[in-house]
N, C-alpha and C positions, 0 to 999 in steps of 0.2 A: 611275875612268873610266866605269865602266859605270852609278853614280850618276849622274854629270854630261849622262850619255845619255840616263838613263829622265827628267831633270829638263827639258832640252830637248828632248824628247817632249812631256811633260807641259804644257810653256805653248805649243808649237805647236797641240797639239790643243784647250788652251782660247783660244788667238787665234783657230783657223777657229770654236768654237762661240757665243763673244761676237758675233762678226760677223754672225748669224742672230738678230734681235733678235726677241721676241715681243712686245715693248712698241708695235711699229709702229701707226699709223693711218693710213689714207687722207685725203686730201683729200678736200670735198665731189666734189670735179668729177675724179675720178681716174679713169681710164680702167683698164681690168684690163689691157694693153700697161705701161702706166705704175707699177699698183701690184707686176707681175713683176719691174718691172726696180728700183725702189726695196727692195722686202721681201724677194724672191726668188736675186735673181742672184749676191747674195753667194756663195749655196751653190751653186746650181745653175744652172751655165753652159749657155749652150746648146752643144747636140751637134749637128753638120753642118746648121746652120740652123733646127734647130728648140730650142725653148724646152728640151725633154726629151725622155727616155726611158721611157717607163713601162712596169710589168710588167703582160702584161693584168689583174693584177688589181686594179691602179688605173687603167685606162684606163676609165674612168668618171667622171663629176662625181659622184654621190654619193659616192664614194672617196675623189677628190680632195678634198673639201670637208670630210669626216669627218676627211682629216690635216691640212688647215689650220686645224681646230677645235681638234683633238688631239693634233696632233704624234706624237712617234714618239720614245722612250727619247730619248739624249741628241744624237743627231745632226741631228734636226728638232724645233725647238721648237712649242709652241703658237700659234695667232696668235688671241686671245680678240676682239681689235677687227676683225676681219674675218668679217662675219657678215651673215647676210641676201643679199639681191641682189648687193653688192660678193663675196661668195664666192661667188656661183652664177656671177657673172660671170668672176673670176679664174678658176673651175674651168673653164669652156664657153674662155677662151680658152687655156691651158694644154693642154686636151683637142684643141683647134683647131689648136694651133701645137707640137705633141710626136708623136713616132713611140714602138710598142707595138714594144717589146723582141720 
């Protein structure tokens, strides 16, 4: 029984990590509204209206943007095709549309 537990564990926790793809690309004409709701929302839903929660010590775009670069162990992957302006962009609206824990 307790097999059968830790295995349905197991493929729940790789459904929710497959579903944060780091393969993603933006459209030419993608709005950072638009690239949140495509790349993002899988994982992270919004909280009482706003996009996120952030700990102040990513309440900053250089923050944010260094984990969209980076990711984070296994719960946030990397996103290597969002770079330049489209992540300074997704970070300013993220930062714009999230409340600091």
């Amino acid at each position: 029984m307790k097999k059968k537990l830790w295995l349905l564990s197991m493929v729940g926790v790789l459904a929710l990590v497959s579903g944060c793809s780091d393969k993603y690309t933006p459209s030419a004409s993608a709005t950072p509204e638009s690239i949140f709701k495509e790349a993002c929302v899988k994982c992270h839903s919004p909280v009482n209206g706003k996009v996120m929660a952030l700990s102040p010590e990513m309440a900053n775009t250089a923050a944010i943007i260094e984990r969209i670069k980076n990711g984070k162990g296994f719960g946030m992957p990397a996103f290597p095709n969002l770079t330049g302006e489209t992540a300074e962009g997704l970070a300013q609206y993220i930062l714009d549309n999230s409340v600091t824990k």
